[in-house]
N, C-alpha and C positions, 0 to 999 in steps of 0.2 A: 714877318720875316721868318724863313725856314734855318736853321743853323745845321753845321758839319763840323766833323771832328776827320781830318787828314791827318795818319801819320803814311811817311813815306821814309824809306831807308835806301839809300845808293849804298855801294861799295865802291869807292876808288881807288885807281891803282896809280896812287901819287901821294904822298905825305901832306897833312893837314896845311903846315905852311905854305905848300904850292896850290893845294884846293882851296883856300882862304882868298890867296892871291889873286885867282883866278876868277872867285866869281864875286868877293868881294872890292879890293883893290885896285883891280882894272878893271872889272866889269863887265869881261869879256863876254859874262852870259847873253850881252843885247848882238851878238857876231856871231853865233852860233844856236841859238837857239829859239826860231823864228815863230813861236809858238808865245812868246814873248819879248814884245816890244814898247820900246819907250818912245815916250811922245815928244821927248827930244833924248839925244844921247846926253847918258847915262854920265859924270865927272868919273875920274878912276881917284885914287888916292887915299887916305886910310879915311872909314865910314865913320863916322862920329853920330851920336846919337843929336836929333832936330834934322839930319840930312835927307833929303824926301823924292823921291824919284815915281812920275807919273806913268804907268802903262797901259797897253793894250794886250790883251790876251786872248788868242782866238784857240776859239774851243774844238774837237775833231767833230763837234755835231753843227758848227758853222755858226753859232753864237759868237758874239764877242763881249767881252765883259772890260769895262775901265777901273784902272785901279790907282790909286796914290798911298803909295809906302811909304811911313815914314819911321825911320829907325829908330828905336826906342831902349837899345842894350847891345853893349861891344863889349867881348870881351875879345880881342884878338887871340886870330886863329884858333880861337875854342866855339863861340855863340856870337848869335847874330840875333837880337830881338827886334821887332815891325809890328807895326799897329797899323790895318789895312782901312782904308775907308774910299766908299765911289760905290760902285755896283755890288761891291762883300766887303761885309764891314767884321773885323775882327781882328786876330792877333799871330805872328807866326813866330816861329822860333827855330833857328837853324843850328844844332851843335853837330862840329868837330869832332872827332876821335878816331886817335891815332890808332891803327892797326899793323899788319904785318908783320915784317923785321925789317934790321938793319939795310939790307940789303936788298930787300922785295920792300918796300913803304907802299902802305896804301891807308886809306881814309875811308872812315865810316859816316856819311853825313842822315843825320837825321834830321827829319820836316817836319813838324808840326803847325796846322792852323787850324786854327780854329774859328770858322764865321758864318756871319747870317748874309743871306741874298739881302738885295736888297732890291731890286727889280720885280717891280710888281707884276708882269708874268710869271718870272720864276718862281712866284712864290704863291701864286695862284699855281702854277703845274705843279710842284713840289708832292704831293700829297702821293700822284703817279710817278713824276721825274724824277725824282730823288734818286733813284737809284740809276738813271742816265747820268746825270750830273755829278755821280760819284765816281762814272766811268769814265767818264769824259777827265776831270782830273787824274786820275788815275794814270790814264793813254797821256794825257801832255806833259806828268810827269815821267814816265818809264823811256816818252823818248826826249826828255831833257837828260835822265841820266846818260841813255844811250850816246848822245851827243857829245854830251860833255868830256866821256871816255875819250870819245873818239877825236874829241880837243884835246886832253891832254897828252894823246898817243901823237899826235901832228905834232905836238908845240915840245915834246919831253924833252 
């Protein structure tokens, strides 16, 4: 197994408790962000830790990776903890925090994961790919933030 360390940072322009809502609560991330899909739709409702939601994730180099998330730490509308396993087995962690002001709110979400391939190509390429596969996360991340913006600019 080859391992990674993702951190990723959005800035959004909506208050914690509507970004929370959104991709935690309803779930809306499986409607807008087609880079990640569930292999059946997603329950919306407050995430309790044991709750586990299976995906497909295609990558912008045309791989596709399967994943089963199961949530491991809620702290509403502050963190979100997951422990990944399927094709990358690891752990991620999503906090909250609140930025702007009163009257501009916006949200700083940070990403953290950390995991091993588990795909015995991957991990035979790894040695060279690695630094593809870094990219490749990187591009599905930048345009989930970009997305998401662009959901909560539709839905404000």
């Amino acid at each position: 197994m080859h391992k990674y360390s993702f951190h990723t940072v959005w800035t959004l322009p909506a208050s914690p408790e509507r970004c929370w809502h959104e991709l935690v609560a309803l779930r809306s991330w499986q409607l807008w962000w087609p880079a990640f899909q569930p292999e059946q739709p997603a329950g919306s409702g407050p995430a309790r830790p044991g709750d586990q939601i299976a995906l497909r994730v295609r990558s912008p180099l045309g791989y596709r990776l399967r994943l089963r998330l199961e949530i491991t730490g809620v702290v509403p509308m502050r963190r979100l903890d997951v422990a990944g396993s399927g094709d990358l087995a690891g752990v991620g962690r999503a906090d909250f925090e609140a930025a702007g002001s009163i009257g501009q709110p916006s949200t700083v979400l940070r990403i953290d994961w950390t995991v091993a391939t588990t795909k015995a190509w991957m991990n035979a390429l790894a040695p060279v790919a690695a630094p593809a596969f870094a990219w490749a996360h990187g591009k599905v991340m930048a345009d989930g933030e970009r997305r998401f913006r662009r959901h909560l600019d539709r839905t404000g």
